[in-house]
PDB file of N, CA, C and O in Angstrom:
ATOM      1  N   UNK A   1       0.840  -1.168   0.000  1.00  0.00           N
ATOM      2  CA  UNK A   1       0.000   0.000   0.000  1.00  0.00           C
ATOM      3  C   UNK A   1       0.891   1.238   0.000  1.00  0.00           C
ATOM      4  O   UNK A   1       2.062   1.079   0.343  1.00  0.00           O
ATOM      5  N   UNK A   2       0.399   2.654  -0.403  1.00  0.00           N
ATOM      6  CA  UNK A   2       1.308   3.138  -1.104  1.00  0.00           C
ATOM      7  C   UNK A   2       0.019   4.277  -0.649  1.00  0.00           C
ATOM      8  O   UNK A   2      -1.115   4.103  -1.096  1.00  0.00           O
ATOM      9  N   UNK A   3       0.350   5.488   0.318  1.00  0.00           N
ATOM     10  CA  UNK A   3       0.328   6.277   0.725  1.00  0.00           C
ATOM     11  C   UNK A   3       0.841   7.786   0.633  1.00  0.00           C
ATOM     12  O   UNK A   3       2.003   8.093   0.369  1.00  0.00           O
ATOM     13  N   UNK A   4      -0.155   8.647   0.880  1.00  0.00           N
ATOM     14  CA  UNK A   4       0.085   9.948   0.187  1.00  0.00           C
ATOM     15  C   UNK A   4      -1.275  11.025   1.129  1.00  0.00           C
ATOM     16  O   UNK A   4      -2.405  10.695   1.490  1.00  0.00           O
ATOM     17  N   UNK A   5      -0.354  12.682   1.311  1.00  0.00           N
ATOM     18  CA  UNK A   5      -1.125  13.442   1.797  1.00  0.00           C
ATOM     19  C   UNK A   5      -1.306  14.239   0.849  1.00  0.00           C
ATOM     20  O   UNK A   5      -0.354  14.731   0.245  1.00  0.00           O
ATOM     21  N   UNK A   6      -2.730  14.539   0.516  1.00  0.00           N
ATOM     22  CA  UNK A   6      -3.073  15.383  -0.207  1.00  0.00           C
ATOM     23  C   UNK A   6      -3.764  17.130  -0.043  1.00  0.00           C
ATOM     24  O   UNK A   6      -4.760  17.654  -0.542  1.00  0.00           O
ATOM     25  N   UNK A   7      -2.919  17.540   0.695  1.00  0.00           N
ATOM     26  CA  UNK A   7      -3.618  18.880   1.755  1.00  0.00           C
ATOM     27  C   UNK A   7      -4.412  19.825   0.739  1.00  0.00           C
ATOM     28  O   UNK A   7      -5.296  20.524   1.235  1.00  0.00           O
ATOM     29  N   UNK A   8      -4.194  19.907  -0.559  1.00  0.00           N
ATOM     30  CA  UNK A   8      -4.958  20.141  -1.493  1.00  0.00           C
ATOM     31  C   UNK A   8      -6.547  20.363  -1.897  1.00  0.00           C
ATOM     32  O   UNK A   8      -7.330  21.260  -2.208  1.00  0.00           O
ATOM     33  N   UNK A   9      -6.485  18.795  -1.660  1.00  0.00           N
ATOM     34  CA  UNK A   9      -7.777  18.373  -2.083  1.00  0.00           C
ATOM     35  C   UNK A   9      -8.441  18.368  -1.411  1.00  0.00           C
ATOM     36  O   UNK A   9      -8.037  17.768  -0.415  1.00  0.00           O
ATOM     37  N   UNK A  10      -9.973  18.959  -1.261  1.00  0.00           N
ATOM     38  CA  UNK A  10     -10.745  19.762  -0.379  1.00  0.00           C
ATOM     39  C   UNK A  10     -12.413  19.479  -1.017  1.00  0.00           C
ATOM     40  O   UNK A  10     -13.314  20.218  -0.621  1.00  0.00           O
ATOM     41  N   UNK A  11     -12.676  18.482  -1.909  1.00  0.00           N
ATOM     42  CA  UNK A  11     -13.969  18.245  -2.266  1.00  0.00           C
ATOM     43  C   UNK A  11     -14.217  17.207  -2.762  1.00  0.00           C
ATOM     44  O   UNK A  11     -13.354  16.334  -2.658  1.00  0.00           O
ATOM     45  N   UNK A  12     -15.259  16.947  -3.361  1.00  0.00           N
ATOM     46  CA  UNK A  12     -15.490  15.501  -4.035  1.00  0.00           C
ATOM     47  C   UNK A  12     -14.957  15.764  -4.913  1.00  0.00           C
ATOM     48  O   UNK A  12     -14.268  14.843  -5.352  1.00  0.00           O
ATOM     49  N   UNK A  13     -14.918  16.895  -5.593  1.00  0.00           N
ATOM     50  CA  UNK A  13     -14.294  17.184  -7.244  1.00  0.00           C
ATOM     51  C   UNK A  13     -12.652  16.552  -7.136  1.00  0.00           C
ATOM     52  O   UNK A  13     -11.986  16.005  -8.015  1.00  0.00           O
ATOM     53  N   UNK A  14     -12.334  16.831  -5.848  1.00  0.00           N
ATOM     54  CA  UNK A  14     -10.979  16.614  -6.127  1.00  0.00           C
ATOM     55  C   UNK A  14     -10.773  15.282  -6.188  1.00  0.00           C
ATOM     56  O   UNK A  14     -10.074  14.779  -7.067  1.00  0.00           O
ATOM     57  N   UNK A  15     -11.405  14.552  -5.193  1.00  0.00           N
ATOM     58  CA  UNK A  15     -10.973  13.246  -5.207  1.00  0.00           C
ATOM     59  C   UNK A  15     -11.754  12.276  -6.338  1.00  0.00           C
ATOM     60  O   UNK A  15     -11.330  11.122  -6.413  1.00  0.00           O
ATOM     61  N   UNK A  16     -12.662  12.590  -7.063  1.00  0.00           N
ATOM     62  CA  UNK A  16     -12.687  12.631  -8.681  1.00  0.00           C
ATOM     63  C   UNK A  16     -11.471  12.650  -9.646  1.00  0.00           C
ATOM     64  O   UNK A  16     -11.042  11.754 -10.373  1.00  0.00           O
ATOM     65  N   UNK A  17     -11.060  13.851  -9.462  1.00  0.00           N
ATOM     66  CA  UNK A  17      -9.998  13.977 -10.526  1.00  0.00           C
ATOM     67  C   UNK A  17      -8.841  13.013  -9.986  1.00  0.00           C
ATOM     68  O   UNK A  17      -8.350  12.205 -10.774  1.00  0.00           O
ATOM     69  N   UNK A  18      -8.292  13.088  -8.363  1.00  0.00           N
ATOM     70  CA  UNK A  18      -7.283  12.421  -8.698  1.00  0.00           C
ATOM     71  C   UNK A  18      -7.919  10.804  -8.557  1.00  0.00           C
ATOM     72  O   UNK A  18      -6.891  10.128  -8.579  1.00  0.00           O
ATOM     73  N   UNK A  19      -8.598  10.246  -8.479  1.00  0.00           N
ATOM     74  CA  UNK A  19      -8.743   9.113  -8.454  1.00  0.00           C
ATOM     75  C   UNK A  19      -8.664   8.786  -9.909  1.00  0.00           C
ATOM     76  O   UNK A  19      -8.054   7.724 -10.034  1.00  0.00           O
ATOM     77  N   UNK A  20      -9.086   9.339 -11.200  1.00  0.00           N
ATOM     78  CA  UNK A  20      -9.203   9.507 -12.411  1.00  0.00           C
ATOM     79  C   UNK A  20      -7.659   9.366 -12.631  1.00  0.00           C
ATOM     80  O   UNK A  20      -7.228   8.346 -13.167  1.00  0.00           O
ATOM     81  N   UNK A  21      -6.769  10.426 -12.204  1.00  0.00           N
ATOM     82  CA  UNK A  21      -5.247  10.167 -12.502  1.00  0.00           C
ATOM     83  C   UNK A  21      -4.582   8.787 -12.346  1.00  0.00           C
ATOM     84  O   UNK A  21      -3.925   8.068 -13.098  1.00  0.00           O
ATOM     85  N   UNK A  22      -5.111   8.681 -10.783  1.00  0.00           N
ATOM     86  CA  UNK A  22      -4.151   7.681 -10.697  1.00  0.00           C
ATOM     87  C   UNK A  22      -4.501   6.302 -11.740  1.00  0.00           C
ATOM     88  O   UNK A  22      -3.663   5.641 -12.353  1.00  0.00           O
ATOM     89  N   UNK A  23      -6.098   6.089 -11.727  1.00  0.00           N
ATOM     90  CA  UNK A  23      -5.882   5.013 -12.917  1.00  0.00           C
ATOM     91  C   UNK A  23      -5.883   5.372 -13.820  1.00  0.00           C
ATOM     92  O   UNK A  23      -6.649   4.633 -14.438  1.00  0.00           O
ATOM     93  N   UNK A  24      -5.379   6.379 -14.715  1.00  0.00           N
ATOM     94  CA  UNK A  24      -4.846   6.884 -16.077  1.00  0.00           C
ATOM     95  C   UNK A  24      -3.625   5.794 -16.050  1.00  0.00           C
ATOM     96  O   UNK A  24      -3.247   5.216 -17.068  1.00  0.00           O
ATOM     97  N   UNK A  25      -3.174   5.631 -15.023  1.00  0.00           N
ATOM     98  CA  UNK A  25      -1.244   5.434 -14.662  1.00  0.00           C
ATOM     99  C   UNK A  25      -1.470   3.969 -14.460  1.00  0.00           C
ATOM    100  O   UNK A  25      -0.736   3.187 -15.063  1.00  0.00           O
ATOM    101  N   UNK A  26      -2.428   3.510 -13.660  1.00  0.00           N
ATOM    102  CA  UNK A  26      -2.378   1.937 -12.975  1.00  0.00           C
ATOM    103  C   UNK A  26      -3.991   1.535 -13.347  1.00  0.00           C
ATOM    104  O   UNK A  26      -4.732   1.501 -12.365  1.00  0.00           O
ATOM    105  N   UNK A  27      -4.478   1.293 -14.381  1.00  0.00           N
ATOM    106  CA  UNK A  27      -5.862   1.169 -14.129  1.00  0.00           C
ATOM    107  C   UNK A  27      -6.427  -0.120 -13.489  1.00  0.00           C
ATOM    108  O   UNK A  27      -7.623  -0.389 -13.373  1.00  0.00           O
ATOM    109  N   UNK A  28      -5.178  -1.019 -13.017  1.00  0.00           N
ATOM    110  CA  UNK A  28      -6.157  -1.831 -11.961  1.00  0.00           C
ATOM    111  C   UNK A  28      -5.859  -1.710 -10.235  1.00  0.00           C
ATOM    112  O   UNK A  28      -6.202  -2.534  -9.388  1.00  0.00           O
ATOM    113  N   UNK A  29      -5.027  -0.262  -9.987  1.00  0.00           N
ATOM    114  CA  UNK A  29      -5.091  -0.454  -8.753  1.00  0.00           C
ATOM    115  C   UNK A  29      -6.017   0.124  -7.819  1.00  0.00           C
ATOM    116  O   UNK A  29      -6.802   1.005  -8.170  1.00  0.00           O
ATOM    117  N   UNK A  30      -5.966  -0.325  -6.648  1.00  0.00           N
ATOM    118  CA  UNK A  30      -7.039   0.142  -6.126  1.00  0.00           C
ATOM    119  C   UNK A  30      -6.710   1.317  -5.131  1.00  0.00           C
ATOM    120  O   UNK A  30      -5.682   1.431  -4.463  1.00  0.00           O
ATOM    121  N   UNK A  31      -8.015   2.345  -5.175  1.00  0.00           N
ATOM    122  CA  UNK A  31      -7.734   3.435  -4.493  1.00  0.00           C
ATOM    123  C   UNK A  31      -8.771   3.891  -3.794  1.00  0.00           C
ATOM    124  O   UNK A  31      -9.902   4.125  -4.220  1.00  0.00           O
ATOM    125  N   UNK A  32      -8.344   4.016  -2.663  1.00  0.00           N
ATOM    126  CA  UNK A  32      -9.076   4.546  -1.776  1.00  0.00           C
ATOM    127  C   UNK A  32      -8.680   6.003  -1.263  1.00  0.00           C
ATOM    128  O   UNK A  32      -7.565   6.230  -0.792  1.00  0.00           O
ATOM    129  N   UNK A  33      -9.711   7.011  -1.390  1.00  0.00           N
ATOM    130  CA  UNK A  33      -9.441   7.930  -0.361  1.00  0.00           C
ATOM    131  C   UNK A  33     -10.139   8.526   0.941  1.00  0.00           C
ATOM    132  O   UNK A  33     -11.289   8.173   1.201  1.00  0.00           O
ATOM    133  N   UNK A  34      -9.304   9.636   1.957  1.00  0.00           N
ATOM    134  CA  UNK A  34     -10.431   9.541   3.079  1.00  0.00           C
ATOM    135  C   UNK A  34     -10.244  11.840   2.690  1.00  0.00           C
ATOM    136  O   UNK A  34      -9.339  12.602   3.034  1.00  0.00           O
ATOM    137  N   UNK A  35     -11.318  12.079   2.036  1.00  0.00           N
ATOM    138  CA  UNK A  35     -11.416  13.320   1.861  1.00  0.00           C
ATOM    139  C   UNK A  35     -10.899  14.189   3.492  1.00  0.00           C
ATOM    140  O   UNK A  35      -9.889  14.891   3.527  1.00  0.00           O
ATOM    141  N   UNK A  36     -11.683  13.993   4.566  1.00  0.00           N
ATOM    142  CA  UNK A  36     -11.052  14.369   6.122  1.00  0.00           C
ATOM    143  C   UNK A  36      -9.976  14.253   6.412  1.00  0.00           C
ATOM    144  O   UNK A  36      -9.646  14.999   7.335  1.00  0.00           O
ATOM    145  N   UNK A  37      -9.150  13.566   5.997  1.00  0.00           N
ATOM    146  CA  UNK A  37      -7.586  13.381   6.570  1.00  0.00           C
ATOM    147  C   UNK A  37      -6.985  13.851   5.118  1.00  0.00           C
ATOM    148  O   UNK A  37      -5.839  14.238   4.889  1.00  0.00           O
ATOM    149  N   UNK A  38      -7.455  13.791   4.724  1.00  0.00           N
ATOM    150  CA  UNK A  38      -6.807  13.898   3.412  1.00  0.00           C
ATOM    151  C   UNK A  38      -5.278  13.177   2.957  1.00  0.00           C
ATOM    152  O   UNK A  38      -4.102  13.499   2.781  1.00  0.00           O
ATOM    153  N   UNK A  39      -6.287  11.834   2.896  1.00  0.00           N
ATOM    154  CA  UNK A  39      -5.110  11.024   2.768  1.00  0.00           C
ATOM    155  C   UNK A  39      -5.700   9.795   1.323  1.00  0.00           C
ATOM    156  O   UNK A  39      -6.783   9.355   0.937  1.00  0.00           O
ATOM    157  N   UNK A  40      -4.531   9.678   1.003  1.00  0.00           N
ATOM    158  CA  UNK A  40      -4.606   8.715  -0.413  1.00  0.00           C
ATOM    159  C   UNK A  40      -4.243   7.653  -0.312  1.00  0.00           C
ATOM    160  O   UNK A  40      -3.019   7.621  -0.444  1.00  0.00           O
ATOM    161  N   UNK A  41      -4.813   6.379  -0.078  1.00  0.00           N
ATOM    162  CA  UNK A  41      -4.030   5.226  -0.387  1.00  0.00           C
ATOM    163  C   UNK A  41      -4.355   4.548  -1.810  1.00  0.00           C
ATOM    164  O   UNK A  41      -5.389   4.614  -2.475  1.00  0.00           O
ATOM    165  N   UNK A  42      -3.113   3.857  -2.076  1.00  0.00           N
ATOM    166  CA  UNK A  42      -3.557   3.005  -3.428  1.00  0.00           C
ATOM    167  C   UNK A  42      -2.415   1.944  -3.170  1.00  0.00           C
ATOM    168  O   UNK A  42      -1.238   2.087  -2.839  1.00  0.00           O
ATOM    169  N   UNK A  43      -3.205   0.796  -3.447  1.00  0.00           N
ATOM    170  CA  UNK A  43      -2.556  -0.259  -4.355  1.00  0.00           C
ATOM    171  C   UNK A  43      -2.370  -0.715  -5.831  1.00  0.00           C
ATOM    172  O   UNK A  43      -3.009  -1.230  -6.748  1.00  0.00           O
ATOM    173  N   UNK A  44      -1.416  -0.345  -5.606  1.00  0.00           N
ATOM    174  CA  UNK A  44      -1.008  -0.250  -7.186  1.00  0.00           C
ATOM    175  C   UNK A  44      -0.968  -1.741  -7.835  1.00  0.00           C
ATOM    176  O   UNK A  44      -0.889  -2.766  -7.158  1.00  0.00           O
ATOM    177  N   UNK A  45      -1.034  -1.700  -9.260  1.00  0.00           N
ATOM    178  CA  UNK A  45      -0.829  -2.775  -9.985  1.00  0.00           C
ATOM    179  C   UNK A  45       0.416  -2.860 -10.552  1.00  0.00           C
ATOM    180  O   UNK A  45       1.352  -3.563 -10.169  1.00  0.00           O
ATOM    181  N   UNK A  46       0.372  -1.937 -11.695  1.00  0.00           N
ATOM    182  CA  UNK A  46       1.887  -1.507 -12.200  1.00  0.00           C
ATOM    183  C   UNK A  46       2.706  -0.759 -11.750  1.00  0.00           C
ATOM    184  O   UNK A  46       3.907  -1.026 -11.746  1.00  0.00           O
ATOM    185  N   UNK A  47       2.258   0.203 -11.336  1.00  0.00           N
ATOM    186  CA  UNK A  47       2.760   1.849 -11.139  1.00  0.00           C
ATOM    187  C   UNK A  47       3.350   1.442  -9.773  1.00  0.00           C
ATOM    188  O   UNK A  47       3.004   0.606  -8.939  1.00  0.00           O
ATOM    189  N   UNK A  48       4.565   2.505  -9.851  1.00  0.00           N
ATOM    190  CA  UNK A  48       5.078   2.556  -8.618  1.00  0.00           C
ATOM    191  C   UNK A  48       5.071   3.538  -7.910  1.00  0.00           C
ATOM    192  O   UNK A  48       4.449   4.361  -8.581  1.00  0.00           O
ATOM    193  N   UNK A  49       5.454   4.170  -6.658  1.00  0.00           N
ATOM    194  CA  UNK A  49       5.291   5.411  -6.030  1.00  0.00           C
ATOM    195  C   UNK A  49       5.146   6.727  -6.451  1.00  0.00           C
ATOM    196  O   UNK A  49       4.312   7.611  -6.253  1.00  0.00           O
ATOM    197  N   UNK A  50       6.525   6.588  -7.296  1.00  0.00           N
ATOM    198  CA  UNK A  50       7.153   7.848  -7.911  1.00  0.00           C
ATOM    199  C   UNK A  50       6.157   8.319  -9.102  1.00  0.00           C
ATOM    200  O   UNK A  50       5.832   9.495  -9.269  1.00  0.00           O
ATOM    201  N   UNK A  51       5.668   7.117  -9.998  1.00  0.00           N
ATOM    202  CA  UNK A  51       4.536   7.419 -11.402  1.00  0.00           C
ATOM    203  C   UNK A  51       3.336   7.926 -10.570  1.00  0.00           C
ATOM    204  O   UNK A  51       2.740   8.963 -10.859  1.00  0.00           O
ATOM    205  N   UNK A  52       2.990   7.073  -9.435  1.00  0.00           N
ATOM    206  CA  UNK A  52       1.553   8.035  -8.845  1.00  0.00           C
ATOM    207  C   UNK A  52       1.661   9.088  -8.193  1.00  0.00           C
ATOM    208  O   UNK A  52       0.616   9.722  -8.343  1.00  0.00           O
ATOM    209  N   UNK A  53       2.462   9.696  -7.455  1.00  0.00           N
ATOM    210  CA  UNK A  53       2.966  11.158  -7.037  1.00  0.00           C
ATOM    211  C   UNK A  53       2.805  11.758  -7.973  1.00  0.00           C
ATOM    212  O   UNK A  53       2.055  12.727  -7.852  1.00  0.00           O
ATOM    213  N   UNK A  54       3.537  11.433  -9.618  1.00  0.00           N
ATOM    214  CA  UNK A  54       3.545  12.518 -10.684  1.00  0.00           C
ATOM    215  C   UNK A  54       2.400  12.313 -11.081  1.00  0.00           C
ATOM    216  O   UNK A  54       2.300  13.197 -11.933  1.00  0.00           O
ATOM    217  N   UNK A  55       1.157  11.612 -11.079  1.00  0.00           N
ATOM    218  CA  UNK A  55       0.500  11.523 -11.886  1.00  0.00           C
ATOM    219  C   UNK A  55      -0.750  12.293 -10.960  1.00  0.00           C
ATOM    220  O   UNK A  55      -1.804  12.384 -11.588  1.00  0.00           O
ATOM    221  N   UNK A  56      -0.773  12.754  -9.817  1.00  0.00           N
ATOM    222  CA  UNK A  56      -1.451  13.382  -8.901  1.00  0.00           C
ATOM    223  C   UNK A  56      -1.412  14.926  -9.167  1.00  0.00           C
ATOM    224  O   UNK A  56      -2.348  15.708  -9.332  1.00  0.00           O
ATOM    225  N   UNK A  57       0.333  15.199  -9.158  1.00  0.00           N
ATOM    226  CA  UNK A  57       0.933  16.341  -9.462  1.00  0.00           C
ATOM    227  C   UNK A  57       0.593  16.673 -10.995  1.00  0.00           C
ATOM    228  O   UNK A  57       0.566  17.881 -11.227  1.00  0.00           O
ATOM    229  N   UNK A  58       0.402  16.065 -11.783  1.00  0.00           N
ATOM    230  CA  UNK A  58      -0.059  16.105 -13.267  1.00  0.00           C
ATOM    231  C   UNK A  58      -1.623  16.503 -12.943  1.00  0.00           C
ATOM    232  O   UNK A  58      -2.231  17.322 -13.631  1.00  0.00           O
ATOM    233  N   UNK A  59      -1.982  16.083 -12.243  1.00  0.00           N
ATOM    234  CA  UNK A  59      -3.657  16.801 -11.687  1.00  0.00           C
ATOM    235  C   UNK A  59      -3.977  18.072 -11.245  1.00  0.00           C
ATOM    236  O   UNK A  59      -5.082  18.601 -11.370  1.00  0.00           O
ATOM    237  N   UNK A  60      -2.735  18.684 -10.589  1.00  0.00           N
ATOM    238  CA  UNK A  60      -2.749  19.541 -10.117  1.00  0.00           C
ATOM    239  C   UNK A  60      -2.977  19.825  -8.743  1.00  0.00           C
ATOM    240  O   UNK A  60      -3.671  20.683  -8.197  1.00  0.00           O
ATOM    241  N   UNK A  61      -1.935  18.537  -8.110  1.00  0.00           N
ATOM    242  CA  UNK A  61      -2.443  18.626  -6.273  1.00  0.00           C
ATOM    243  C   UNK A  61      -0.778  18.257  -5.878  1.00  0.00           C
ATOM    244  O   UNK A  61       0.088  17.788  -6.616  1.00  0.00           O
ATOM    245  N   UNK A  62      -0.710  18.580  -4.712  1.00  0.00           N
ATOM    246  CA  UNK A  62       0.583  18.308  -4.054  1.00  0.00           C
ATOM    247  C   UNK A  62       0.432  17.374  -3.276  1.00  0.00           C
ATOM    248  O   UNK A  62      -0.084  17.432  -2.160  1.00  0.00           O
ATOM    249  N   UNK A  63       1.009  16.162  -3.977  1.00  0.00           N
ATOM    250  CA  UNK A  63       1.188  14.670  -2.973  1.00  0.00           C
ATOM    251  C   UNK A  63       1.923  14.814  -2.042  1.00  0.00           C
ATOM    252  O   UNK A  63       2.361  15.895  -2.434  1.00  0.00           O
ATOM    253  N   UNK A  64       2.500  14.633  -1.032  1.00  0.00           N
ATOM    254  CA  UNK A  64       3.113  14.120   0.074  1.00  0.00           C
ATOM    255  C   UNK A  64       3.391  12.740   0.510  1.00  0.00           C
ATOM    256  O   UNK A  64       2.541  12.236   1.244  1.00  0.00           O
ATOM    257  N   UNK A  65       4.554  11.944   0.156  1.00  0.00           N
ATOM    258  CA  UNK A  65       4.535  10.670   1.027  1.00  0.00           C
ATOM    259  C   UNK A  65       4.479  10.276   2.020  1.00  0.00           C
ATOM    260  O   UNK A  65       5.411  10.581   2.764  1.00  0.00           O
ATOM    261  N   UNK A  66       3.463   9.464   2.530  1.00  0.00           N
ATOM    262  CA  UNK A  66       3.409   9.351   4.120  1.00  0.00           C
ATOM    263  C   UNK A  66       3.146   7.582   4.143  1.00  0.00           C
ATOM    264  O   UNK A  66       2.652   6.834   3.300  1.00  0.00           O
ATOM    265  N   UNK A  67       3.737   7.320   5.553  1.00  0.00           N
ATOM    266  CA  UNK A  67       3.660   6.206   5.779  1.00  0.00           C
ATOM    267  C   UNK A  67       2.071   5.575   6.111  1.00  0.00           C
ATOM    268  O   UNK A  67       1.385   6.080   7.000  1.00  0.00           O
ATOM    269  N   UNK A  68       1.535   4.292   5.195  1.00  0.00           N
ATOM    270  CA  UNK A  68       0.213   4.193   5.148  1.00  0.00           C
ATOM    271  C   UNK A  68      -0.352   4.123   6.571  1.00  0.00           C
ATOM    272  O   UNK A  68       0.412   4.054   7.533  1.00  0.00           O
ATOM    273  N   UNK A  69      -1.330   4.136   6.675  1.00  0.00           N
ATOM    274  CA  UNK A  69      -2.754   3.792   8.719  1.00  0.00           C
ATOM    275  C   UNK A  69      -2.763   2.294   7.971  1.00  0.00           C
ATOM    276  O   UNK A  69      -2.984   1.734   6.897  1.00  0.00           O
ATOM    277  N   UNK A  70      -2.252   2.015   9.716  1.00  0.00           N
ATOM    278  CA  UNK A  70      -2.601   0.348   9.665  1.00  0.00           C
ATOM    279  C   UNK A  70      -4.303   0.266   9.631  1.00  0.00           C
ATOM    280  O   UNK A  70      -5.123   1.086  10.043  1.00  0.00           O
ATOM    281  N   UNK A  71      -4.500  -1.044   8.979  1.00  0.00           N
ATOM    282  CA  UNK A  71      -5.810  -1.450   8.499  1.00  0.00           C
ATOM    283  C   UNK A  71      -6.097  -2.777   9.089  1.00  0.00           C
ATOM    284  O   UNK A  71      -5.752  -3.860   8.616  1.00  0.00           O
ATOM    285  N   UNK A  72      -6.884  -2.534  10.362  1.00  0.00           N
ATOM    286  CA  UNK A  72      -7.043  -4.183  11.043  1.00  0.00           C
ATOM    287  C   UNK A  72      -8.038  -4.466   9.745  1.00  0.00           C
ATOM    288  O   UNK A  72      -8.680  -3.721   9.004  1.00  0.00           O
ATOM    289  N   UNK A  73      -7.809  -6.283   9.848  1.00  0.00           N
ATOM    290  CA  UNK A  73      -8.123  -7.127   8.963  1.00  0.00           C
ATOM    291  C   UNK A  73      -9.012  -8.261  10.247  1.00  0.00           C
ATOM    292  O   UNK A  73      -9.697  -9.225   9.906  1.00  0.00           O
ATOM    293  N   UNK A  74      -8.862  -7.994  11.163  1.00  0.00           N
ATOM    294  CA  UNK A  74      -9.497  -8.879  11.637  1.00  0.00           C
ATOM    295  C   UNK A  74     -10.959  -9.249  11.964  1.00  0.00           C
ATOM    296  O   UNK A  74     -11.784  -8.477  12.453  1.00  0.00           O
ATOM    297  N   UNK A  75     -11.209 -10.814  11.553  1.00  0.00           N
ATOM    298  CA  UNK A  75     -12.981 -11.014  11.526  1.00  0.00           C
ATOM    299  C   UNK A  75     -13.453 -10.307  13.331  1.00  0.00           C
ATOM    300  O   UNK A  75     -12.921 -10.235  14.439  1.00  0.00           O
ATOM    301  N   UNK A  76     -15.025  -9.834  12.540  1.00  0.00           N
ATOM    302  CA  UNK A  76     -15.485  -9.704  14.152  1.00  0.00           C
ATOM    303  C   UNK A  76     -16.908 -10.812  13.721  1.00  0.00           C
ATOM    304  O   UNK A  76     -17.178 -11.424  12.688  1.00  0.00           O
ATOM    305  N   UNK A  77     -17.567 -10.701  15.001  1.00  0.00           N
ATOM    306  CA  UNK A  77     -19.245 -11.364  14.444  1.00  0.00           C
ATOM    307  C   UNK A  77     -19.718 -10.478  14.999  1.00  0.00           C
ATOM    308  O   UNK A  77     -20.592 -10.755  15.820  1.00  0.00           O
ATOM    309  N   UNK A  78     -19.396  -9.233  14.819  1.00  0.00           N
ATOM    310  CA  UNK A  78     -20.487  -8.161  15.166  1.00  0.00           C
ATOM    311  C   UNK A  78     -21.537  -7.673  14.735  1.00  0.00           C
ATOM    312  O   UNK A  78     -21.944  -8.380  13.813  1.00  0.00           O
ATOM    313  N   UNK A  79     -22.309  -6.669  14.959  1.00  0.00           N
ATOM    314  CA  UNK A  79     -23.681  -6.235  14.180  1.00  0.00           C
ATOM    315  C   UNK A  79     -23.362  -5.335  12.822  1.00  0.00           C
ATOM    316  O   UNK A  79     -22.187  -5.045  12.598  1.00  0.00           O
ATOM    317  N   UNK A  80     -24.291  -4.942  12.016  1.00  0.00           N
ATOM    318  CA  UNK A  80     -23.893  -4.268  10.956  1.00  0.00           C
ATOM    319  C   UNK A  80     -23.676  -3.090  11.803  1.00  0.00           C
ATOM    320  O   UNK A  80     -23.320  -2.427  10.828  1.00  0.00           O
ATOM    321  N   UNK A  81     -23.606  -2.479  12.507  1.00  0.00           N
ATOM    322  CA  UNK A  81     -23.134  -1.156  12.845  1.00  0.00           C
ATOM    323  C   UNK A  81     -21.898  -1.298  13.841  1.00  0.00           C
ATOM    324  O   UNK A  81     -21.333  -0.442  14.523  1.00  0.00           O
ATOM    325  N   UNK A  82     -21.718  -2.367  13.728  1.00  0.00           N
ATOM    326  CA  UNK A  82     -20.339  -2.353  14.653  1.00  0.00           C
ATOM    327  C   UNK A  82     -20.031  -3.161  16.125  1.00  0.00           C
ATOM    328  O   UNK A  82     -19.068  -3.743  16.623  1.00  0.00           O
ATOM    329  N   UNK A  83     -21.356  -2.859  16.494  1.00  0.00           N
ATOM    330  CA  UNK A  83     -21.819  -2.954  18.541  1.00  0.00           C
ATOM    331  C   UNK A  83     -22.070  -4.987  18.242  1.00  0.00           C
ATOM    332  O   UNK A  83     -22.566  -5.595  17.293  1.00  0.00           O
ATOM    333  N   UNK A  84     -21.496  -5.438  19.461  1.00  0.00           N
ATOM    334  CA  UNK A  84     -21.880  -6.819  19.699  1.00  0.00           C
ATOM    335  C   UNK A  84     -20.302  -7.632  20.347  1.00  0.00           C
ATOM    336  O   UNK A  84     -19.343  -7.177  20.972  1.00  0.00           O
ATOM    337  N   UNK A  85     -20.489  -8.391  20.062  1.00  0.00           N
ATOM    338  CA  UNK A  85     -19.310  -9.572  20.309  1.00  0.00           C
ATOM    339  C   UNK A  85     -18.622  -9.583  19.464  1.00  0.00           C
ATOM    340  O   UNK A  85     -19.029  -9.512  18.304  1.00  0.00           O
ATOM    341  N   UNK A  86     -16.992  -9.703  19.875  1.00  0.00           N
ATOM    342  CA  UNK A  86     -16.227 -10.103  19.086  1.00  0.00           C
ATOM    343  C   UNK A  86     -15.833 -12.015  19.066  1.00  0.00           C
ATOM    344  O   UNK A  86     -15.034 -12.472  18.250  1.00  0.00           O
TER     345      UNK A  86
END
């Protein structure tokens, strides 16, 4: 995973366009963003760090590399909203 601050981007428009960039560059990786933190993750397919930075910056936003937010993976049997037993 392959992480990036985008202090820039400030709307849905933005994270439109760069989500649009980055698969210009990698069109099968996957990207997620969190507009509030303003943070970018992607897993890339082809592309490597350096092609999705420029290809952000080709958008017209200032990437930042940052080290990715860990992402627990772990099962719960909880409720759809979260609350219950693990």
């Amino acid at each position: 995973m392959i992480a990036f601050e985008v202090n820039d981007m400030t709307c849905g428009h933005c994270v439109s366009t760069i989500t649009k960039a980055l698969k210009a560059v990698d069109h099968a990786a996957k990207v997620q963003i969190d507009l509030a933190t303003h943070r970018v993750l992607v897993e890339p397919n082809s592309a490597d760090a350096d092609e999705l930075a420029e290809a952000i910056k080709d958008a017209g936003y200032s990437p930042t590399p940052v080290a990715p937010t860990n992402v627990t993976t772990e099962k719960t049997t909880s409720s759809c909203c979260g609350c219950g037993s693990r």
